[in-house]
N, C-alpha and C positions, 0 to 999 in steps of 0.2 A: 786464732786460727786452729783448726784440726788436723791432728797429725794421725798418718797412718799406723796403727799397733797392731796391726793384723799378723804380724810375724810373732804375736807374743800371744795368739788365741791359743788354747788349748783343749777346746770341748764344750760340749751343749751337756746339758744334764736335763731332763723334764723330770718336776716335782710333780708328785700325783696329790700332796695338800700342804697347801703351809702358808697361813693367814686366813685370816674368812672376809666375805664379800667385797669390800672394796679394796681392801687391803693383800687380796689374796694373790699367790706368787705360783707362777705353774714354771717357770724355766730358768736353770742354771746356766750360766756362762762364764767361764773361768780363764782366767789371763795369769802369766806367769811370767815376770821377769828375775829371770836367774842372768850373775854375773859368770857363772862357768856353762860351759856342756858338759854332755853328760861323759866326754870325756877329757874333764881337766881346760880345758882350755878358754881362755879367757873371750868373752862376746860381745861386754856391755860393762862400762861403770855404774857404779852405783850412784845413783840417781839422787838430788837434794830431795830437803823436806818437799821444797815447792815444789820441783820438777814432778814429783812424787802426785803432788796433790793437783796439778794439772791436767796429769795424765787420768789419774780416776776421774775426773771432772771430762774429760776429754769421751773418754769410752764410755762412760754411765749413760751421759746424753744421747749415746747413740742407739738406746733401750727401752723400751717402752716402761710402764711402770709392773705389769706383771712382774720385770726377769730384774734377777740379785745380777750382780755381775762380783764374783771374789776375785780378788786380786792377793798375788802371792811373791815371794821370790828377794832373795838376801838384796836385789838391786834396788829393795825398799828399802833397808836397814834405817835410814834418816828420818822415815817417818816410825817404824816400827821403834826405835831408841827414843824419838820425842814422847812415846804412849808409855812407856813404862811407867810400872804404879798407878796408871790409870783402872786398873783394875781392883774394885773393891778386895779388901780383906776376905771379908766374909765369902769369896768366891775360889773356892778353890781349884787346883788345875784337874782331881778328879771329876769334879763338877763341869767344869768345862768339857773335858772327854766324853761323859757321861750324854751330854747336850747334843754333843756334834753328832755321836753314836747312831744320836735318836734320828736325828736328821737325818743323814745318810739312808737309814731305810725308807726314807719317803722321798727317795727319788731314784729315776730308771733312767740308765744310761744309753744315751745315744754313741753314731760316730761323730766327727770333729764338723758337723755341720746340721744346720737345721733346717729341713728340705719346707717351709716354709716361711723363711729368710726373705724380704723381699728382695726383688732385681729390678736395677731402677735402667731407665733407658738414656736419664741425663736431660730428659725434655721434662721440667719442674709442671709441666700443666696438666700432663699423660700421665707421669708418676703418680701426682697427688689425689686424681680420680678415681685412679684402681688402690692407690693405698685408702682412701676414704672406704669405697665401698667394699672393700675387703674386710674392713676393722672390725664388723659383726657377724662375717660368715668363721664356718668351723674350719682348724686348722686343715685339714684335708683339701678344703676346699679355696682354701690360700696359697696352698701349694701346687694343687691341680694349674692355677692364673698362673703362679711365678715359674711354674714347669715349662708349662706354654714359651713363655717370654723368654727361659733362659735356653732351651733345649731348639726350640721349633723357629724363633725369630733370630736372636742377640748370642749367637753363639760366634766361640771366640776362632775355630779355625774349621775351614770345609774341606781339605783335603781328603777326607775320606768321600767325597760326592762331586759330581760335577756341578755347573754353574745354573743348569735346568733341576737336579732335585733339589739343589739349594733353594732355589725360589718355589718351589713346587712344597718343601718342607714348612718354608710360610705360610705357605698357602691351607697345608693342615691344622697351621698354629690358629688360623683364624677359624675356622672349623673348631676346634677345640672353643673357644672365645666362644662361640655361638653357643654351644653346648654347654658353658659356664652362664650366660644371660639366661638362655634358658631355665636351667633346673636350681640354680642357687642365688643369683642374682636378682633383688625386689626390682619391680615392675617398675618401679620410679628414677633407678638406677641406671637399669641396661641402656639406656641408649646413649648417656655419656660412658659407661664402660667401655663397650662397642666402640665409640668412636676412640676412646683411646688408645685402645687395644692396635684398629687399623690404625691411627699414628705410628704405634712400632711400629707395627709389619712394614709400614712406608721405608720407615728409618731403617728397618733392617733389609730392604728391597733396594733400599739405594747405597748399600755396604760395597766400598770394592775391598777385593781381594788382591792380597799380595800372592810375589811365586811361588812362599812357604804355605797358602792357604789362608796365612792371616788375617783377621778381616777389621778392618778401621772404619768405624761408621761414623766418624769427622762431627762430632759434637761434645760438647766439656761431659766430662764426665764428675757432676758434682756430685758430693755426698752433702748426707741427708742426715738433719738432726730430728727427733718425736717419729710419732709414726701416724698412722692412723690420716686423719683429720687435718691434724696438728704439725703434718709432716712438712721441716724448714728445709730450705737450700741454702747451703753455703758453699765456697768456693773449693774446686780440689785443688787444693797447689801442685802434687805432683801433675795433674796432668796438664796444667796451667805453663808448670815450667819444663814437660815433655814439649811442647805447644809452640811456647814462646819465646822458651831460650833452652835450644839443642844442646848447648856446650857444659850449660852449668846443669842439663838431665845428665850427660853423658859422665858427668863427675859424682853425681849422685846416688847412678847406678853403680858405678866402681865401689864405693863406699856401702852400699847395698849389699852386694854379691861380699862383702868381708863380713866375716864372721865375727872378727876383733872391730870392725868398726861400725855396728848396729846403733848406738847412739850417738854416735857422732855423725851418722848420716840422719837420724832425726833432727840435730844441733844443725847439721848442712842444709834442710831443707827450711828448716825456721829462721837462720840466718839469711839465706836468700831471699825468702818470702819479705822480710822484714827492709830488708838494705831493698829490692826489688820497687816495693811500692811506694816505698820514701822517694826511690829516683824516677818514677813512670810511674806516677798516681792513677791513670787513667790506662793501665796495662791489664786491671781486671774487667773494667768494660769492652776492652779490646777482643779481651780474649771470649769474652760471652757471647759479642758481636760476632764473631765471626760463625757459630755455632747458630745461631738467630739467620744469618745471612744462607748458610748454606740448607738448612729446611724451607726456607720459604725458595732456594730456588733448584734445590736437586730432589727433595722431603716431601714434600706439600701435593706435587700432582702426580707423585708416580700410582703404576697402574699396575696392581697386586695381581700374581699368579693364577689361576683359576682350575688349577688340575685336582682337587679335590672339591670343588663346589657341589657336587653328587652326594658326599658324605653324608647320613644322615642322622639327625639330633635330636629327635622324638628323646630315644633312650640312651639309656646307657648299651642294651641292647641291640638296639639298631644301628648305633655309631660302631659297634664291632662289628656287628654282622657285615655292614655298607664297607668297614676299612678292609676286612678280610675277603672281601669278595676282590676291591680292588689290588689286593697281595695276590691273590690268586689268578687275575686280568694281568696283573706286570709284574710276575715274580721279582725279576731282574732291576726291575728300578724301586728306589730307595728302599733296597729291603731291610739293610740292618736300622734304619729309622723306623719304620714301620715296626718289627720285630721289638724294637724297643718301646714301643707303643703301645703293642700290647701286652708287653709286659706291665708297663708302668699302669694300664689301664687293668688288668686283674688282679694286682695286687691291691 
C-alpha cells in the first residue's frame, strides 16, 4: 500500500543539467523527516531501517525517472547508521562538499510546488489519456492542461462565486481544452484529449457543494504510481476509509492534526488498512463500485455550461482579445477568475 508523505515535501528544485540523454535529470524533490520542529518539539519517531526503506520505495514511485527525489532528516538515523563506512577511504568529506558545491549551482529554485504537477480527477481512463498525451508536450504546456483541470473545473471550494459562474467557469476550462487540442496537441491525440478533458468538466458539473462552499465530487480519489503512459492506479486508503468507515477517519484525523503523533497516524492508517481487508476482502471493490455507479448515473450525461462557447482559439491572440471583450460585456461576473486569467495567460 501507499502511504500519504506529503506532510514531509519540502520543495521542487529544477536542474538546468545533470546526466545526459537518457539518463538525464531536470527536477529536484526534496523530503525531510525531522523527529523535532523547528521549535524543540517532538513530531515523529525515528523510523526502522525498513520503515525507512519503504518509505523511499514508497515516494520514489511516485516520480517519474527525470526527478532525484533526496530524502533527509535524523527520523532516518536506522538507515543512515546501517551505511556507515560504506564510504570508500579514498573519499574524503572535503571531497564530498566539494561534489555537492558543484551540484547546487546547477540548479534553480523554485516555491514548494511544481505548477506542472499533474491533477488527476480519480477517473483512471481520463487521467491516463491526458497524462499519455501530455508526456511529449513542453512543460509550459503541461501546465497550461493541469491549470485548466485544477483552477477552471476540480477546484476545491466556490465560495467566492456563485453556482452560475461556477459552471460558467467550466465552461471556460473547456475553451481553454480547445485551445490546447489546437496549438500543442498532435492531430492523432486531440480527440481522445478532448473527450477526456469533457469527462472532467462532466465530473466537475456534477460536484455538489456544501454550506462552507466545499465541493465533494463523490469518486475515489486514487493515487497514481509512473506517469506518462505508464501511469498505474492504486487504491487511496485515506479516502477509502474517509468513504467507508467515518469513525476510524475521524480518529485518523485527531492523530493528523498532532504534531507529536505524525507517524503514528501513518502506523493508524496502515494498521486499519491491513486488519480492514483481512476482515471485508471485498471492501475495495466496494468502494471502487460506488464511484463507477455514480458516473455512469449523475457523470456520464450531464450537460456542460455554454457561457463561454464565443471564446475564440485561432490564437493566443484572439482568445484574449474574445475573453476581454467578454470582461468588458459582464464586468461584474466572474471577474476575479477572468482577471486571474489573464494574468495566468500573459505570463
Amino acid at each position: 500500500m501507499n502511504i500519504d508523505y506529503s506532510q514531509f515535501y519540502r520543495g521542487t528544485t529544477g536542474i538546468t543539467s545533470y546526466g545526459n540523454g537518457a539518463y538525464k535529470k531536470d527536477t529536484l524533490v526534496k523530503y525531510e523527516f525531522n523527529t523535532l520542529d523547528e521549535h524543540g518539539n517532538q513530531v515523529m519517531d525515528k523510523m526502522s531501517k525498513e520503515e525507512t526503506l519503504q518509505m523511499m520505495r514508497d515516494i520514489g514511485s511516485q516520480y517519474g525517472e527525470e526527478v532525484i527525489v533526496e530524502f533527509s532528516g535524523d527520523g532516518m538515523a536506522a538507515l543512515v547508521e546501517s551505511k556507515k563506512g560504506a564510504i570508500e577511504d579514498n573519499t574524503t568529506q572535503e571531497a564530498i562538499e566539494k561534489k555537492n558545491a558543484r551540484f547546487q549551482k546547477e540548479i534553480k529554485h523554485y516555491d514548494k510546488s511544481i505548477n506542472d504537477l499533474p491533477i488527476y480527477s480519480g477517473m483512471y481512463d481520463a487521467d491516463k489519456v491526458i497524462a499519455s498525451v501530455l508526456e511529449n508536450c513542453k512543460k509550459e504546456e503541461r501546465e497550461f492542461v493541469y491549470h485548466t483541470i485544477q483552477y477552471n473545473f476540480l477546484i476545491e471550494n466556490s465560495n467566492s462565486m456563485t453556482e452560475e459562474e461556477r459552471r460558467a467557469n467550466i465552461s471556460l476550462g473547456m475553451k481553454k481544452a480547445e485551445y490546447a487540442a489546437e496549438h500543442f496537441i498532435s492531430k492523432d491525440n486531440r480527440k481522445s484529449f478532448l473527450e477526456a478533458m469533457e469527462k472532467i468538466a462532466k465530473l466537475a458539473s456534477a460536484g455538489k457543494v456544501d454550506n462552507h462552499g466545499n465541493i465533494d465530487y463523490r469518486v475515489a480519489k486514487g493515487r497514481y504510481l509512473g506517469h506518462g503512459n505508464s501511469l498505474v492506479y492504486t487504491t487511496n486508503e485515506v479516502d477509502m476509509m474517509q468513504r467507508m468507515d467515518s469513525k476510524a477517519y475521524e480518529e485518523y484525523q485527531k492523530l493528523n492534526q498532532n504534531k507529536d503523533d505524525v507517524l503514528h497516524s501513518l502506523k493508524y492508517l496502515t494498521n486499519w488498512y491491513q486488519d480492514v481487508v483481512t476482515k471485508n476482502p471485498s471492501i475495495i471493490d466496494d468502494y471502487e463500485r460506488q464511484s463507477e455507479e455514480y458516473i455512469e448515473k449523475y457523470v456520464k450525461d450531464q450537460k456542460l455550461d455554454k457561457t463561454f462557447a464565443d471564446i475564440k482559439t485561432k490564437s493566443k491572440a484572439t482568445f484574449l482579445e474574445s475573453l476581454r471583450a467578454f470582461q468588458n460585456n459582464n464586468p461584474k461576473f466572474l471577474s476575479s477568475i477572468i482577471k486571474r486569467e489573464l494574468k495566468f495567460w500573459e505570463t
